[in-house]
C-alpha positions as CSV (number, residue, x, y, z in Angstrom):
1,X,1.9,20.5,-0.7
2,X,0.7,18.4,2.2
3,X,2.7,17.3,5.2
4,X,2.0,14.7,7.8
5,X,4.3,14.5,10.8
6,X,4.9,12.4,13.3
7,X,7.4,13.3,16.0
8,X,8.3,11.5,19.6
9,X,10.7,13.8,21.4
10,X,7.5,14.7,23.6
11,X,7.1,11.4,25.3
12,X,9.9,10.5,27.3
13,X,8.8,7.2,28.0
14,X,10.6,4.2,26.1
15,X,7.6,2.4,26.4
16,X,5.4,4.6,25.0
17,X,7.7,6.1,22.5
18,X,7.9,2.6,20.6
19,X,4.2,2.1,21.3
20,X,3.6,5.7,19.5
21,X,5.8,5.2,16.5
22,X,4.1,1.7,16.2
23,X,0.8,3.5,16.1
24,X,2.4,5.8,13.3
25,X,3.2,3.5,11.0
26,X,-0.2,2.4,10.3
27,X,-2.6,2.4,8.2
28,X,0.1,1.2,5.8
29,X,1.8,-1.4,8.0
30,X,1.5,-3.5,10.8
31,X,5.2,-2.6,13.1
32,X,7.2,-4.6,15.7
33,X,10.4,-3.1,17.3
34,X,13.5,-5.1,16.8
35,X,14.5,-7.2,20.5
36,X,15.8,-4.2,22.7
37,X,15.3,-2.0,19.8
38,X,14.7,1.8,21.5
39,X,12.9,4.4,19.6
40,X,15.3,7.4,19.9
41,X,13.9,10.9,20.7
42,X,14.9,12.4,17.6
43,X,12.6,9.9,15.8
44,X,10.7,11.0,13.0
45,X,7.8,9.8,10.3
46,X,6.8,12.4,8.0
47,X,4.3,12.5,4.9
48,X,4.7,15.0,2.0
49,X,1.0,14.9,-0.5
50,X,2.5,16.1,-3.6
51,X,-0.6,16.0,-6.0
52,X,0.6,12.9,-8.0
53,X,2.8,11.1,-5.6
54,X,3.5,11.0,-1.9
55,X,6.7,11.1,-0.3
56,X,7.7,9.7,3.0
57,X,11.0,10.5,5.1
58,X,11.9,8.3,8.1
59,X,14.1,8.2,10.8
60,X,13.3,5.1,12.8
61,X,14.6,2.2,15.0
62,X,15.3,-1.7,14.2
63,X,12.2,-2.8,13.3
64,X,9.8,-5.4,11.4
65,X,7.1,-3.9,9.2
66,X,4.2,-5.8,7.3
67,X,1.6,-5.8,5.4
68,X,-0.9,-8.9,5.7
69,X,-3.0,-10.6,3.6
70,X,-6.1,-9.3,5.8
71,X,-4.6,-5.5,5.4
72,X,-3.9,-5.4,1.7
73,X,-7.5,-7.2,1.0
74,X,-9.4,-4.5,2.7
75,X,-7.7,-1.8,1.6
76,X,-7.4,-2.4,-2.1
77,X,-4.7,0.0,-3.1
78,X,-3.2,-0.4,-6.6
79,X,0.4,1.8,-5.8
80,X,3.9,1.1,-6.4
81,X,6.5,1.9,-3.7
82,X,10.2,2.7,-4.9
83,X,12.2,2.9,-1.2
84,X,16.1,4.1,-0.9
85,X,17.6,3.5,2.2
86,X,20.7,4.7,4.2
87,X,21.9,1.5,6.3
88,X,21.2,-2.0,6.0
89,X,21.3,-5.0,5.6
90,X,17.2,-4.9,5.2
91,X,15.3,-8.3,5.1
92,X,12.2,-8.0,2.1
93,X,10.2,-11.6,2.3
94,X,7.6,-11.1,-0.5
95,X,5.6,-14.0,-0.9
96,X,8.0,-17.0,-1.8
97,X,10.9,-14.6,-2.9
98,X,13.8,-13.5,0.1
99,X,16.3,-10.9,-0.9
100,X,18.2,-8.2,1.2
101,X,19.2,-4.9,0.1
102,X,22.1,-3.0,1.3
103,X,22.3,0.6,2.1
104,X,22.6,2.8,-1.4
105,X,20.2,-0.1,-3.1
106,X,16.8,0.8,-3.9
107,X,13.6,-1.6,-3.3
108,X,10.5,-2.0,-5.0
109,X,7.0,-3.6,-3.9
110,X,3.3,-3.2,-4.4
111,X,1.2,-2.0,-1.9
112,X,-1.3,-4.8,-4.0
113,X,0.4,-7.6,-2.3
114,X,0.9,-8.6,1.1
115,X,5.5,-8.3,2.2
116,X,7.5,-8.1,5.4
117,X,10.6,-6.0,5.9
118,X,12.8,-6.5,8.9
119,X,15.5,-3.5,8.8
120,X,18.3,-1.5,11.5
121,X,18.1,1.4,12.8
122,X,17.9,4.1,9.7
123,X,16.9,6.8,7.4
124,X,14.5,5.4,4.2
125,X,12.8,8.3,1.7
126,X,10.0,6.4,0.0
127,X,7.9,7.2,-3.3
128,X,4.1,5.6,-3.1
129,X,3.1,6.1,-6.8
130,X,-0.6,5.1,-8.4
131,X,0.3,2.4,-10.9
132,X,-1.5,4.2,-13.5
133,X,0.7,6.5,-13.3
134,X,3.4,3.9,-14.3
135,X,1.4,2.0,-16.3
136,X,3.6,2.1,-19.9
137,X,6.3,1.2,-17.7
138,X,4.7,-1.8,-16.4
139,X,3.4,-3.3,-19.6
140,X,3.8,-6.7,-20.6
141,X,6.2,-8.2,-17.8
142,X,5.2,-6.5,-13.8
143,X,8.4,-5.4,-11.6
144,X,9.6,-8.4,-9.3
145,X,7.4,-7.6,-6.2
146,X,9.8,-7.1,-3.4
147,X,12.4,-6.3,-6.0
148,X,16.4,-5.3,-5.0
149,X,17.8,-3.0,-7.3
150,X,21.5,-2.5,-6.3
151,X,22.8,1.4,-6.2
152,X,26.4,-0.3,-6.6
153,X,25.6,-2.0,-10.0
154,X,22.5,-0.4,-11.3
155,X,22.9,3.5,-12.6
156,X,19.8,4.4,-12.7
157,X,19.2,3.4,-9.3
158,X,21.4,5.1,-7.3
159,X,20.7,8.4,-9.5
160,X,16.9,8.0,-8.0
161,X,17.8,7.3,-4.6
162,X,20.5,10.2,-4.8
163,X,17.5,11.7,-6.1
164,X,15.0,11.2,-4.0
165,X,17.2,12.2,-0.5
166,X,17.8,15.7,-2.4
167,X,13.8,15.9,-2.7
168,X,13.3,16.1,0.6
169,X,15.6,18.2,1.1
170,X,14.2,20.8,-1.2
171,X,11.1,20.7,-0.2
172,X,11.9,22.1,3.1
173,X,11.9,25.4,1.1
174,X,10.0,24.5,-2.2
175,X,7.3,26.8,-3.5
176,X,4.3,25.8,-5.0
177,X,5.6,25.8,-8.1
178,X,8.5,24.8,-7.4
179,X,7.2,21.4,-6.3
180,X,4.6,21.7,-9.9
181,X,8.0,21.0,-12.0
182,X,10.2,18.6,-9.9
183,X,6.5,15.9,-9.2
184,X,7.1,15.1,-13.4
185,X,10.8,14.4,-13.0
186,X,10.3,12.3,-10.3
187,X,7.9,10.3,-12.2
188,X,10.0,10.2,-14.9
189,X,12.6,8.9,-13.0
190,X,10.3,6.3,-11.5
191,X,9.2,4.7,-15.1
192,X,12.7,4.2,-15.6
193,X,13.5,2.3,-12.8
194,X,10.2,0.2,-13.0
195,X,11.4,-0.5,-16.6
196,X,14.7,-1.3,-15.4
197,X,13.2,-3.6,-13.0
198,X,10.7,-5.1,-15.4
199,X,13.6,-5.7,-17.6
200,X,15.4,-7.9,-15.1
201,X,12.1,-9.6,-14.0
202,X,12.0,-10.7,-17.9
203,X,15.2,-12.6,-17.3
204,X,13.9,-15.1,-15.1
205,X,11.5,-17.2,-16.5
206,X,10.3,-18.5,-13.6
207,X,9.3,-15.1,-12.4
208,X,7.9,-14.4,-15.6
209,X,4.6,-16.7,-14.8
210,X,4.2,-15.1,-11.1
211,X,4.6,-11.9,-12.4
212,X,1.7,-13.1,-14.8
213,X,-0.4,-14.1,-12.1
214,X,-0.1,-11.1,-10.1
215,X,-1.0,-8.8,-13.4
216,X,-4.2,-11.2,-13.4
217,X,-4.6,-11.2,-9.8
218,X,-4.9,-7.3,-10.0
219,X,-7.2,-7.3,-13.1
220,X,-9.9,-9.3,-11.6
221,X,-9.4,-7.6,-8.0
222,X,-10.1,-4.0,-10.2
223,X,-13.1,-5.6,-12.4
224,X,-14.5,-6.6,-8.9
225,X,-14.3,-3.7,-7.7
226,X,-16.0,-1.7,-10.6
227,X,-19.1,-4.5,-10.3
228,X,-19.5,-5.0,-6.7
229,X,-23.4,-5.7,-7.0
230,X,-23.1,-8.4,-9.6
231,X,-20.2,-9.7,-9.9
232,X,-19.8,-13.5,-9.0
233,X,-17.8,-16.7,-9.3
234,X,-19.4,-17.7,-12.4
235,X,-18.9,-14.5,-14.0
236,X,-15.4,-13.9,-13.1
237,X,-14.5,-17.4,-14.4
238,X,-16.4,-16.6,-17.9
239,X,-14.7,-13.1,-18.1
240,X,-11.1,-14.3,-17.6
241,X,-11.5,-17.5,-18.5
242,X,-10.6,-19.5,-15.9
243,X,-11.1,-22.4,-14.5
244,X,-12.4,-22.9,-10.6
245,X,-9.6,-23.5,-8.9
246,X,-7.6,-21.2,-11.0
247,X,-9.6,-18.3,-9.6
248,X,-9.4,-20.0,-6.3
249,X,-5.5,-20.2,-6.8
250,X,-5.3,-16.3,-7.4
251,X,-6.5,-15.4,-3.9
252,X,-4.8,-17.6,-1.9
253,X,-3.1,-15.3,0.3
254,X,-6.2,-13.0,0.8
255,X,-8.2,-15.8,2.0
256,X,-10.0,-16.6,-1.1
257,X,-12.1,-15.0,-4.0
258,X,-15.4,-14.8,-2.0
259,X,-13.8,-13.8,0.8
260,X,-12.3,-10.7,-1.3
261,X,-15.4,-9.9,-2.7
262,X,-17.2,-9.7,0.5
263,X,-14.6,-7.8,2.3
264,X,-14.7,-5.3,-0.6
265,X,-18.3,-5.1,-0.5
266,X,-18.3,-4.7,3.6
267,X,-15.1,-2.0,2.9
268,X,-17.4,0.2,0.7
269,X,-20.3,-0.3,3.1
270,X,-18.6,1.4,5.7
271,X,-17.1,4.3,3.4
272,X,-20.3,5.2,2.6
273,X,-21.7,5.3,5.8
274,X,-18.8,7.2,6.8
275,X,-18.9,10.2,4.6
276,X,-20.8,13.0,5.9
277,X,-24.8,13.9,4.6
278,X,-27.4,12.0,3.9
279,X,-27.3,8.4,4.8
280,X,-28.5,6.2,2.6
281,X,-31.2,3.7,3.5
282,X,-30.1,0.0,5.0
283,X,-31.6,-1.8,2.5
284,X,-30.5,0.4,-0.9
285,X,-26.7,-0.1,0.3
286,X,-27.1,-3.5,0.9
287,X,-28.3,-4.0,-2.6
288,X,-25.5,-1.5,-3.5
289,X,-23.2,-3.8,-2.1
290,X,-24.3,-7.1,-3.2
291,X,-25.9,-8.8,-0.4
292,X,-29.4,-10.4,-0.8
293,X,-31.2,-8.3,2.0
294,X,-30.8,-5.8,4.7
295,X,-30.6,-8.1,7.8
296,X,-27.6,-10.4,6.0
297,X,-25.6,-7.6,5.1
298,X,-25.7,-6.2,8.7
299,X,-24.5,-9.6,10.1
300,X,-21.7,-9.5,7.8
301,X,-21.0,-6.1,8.9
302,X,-21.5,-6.7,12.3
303,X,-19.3,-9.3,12.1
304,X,-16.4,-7.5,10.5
305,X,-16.4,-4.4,12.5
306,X,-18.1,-5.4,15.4
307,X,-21.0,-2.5,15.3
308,X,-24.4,-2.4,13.3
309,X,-24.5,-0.3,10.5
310,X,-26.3,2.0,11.8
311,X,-24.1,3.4,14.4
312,X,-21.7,4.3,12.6
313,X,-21.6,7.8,12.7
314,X,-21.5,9.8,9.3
315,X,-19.0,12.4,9.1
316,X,-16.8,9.6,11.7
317,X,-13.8,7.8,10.6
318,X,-14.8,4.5,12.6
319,X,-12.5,1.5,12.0
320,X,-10.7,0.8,8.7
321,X,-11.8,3.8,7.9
322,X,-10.1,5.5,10.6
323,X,-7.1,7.0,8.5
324,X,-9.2,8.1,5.5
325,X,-8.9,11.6,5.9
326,X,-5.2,11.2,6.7
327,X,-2.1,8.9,4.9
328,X,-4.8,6.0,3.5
329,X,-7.0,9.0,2.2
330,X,-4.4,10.9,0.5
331,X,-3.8,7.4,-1.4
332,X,-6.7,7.1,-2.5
333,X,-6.8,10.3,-4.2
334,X,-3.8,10.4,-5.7
């Protein structure tokens, strides 16, 4: 087991107290405080990397937390986030769909998609699972993004918030092994409630065809991802078989489909250049990544990150790359 920390009572500055735990919720989120809100001293954000999942345990102020469109388009993570929370009310706008959860509910939302949460003062515990690792449970009908699953009404999830505030407890003074045997029931416990929420998703037939789109959404995201040197407009549409503006229509929010691609192609540009050893030569990656020669692709690059590509450092974690090693890189791996 892994932890990540972040603590305030060093800094007794209000200012820079709420300018510190702003800093701490990324790479994740873009944060706000609340008007007035104060970030008390005993303040805490803090990480646990248990091989298959990661569990977060927050003690924080009023606040607005979001993901954008720009944010979950260069970061590309496929997760699923199960959050119980101790007060409320809490405000989840995902996409077209407003709900508000209570304190004792549990909320659901994909790290795949952009969402804003405006919440009190409070203590969440929050499960980041890879969907993969949820994937029977997500078959056929996808989990409401931005999803409210009462603890008052529904069983099962109360027993995994319940569940998941006793976690952190325990692993104050789990062993190794310990942590081995309760990772499996935790993901147990998570495919039921995603198939609880699947399940209530199915109900509403309007949801039914967003949920659709988003599955699709993700599918082509993946496939361009796995054929970043070749893949293109024409191909996408004669692999999914859509039309045009279909394809256009499933990356609205990030801006568009070539926009996507070439973010994901600048995004694995600068991973590579990153990691430490040999660098590769200019105009290999920018084949590698799908651009046409070596001086276009460091424009773009230029552009995005506002350096060449050749000064960025290898064995750095320059820009969006920044947290790699830390919360985004632990992601990744899981």
């Amino acid at each position: 087991m892994r932890i990540l920390e972040h603590r305030f009572e060093h800094i007794p500055q209000e200012g820079r107290r709420g300018r510190a735990w702003l800093a701490s919720l990324l790479p994740l989120f873009e944060g706000a405080l609340a008007t007035e809100a104060v970030v008390p001293e005993d303040a805490f954000l803090r990480y646990h990397h248990l091989g298959a999942i990661v569990l977060a345990v927050e003690h924080g102020p009023a606040q607005v937390v979001a993901r954008s469109p720009e944010r979950v388009q260069s970061q590309g993570l496929d997760h699923l986030v199960l959050r119980a929370h101790a007060g409320g009310p809490v405000r989840i706008e995902a996409g077209a769909w407003v709900g508000e959860a209570a304190g004792g509910d549990l909320i659901l939302f994909d790290l795949a998609q952009p969402l804003r949460i405006a919440m009190p003062p409070q203590t969440g515990i929050t499960v980041v699972v890879p969907r993969r690792l949820l994937a029977e449970a997500t078959e056929d009908v996808v989990p409401r993004h931005g999803q409210v699953l009462p603890g008052a009404s529904v069983p099962l999830a109360r027993l995994l918030a319940t569940h998941l505030c006793q976690l952190a407890d325990a692993l104050e003074t789990a062993t190794p092994a310990q942590v081995g045997d309760l990772v499996p029931a935790t993901l147990a416990l998570c495919r039921a409630i995603v198939r609880s929420a699947r399940g209530q998703s199915a109900a509403c037939q309007n949801h039914e065809a967003g949920g659709g789109r988003t599955e699709l959404a993700r599918e082509v995201r993946r496939y361009i991802d796995a054929h970043l040197v070749t893949v293109d407009l024409a191909g996408l549409i004669e692999r999914f078989g859509l039309s045009r503006r279909s394809l256009y229509r499933l990356f609205a929010e990030t801006g568009g489909v070539e926009t996507f691609i070439r973010e994901r192609r600048l995004a694995y540009a600068l991973r590579v250049l990153a990691e430490p050893g040999h660098r590769p030569k200019l105009a290999r990656l920018a084949h590698d990544c799908g651009f046409a020669d070596a001086q276009v692709f460091s424009r773009a690059f230029k552009r995005r990150y506002g350096l060449s590509p050749m000064r960025v450092e290898p064995g750095s974690a320059p820009i969006a790359a920044a947290s790699e090693s830390g919360l985004l890189g632990w992601l990744r791996d899981l």
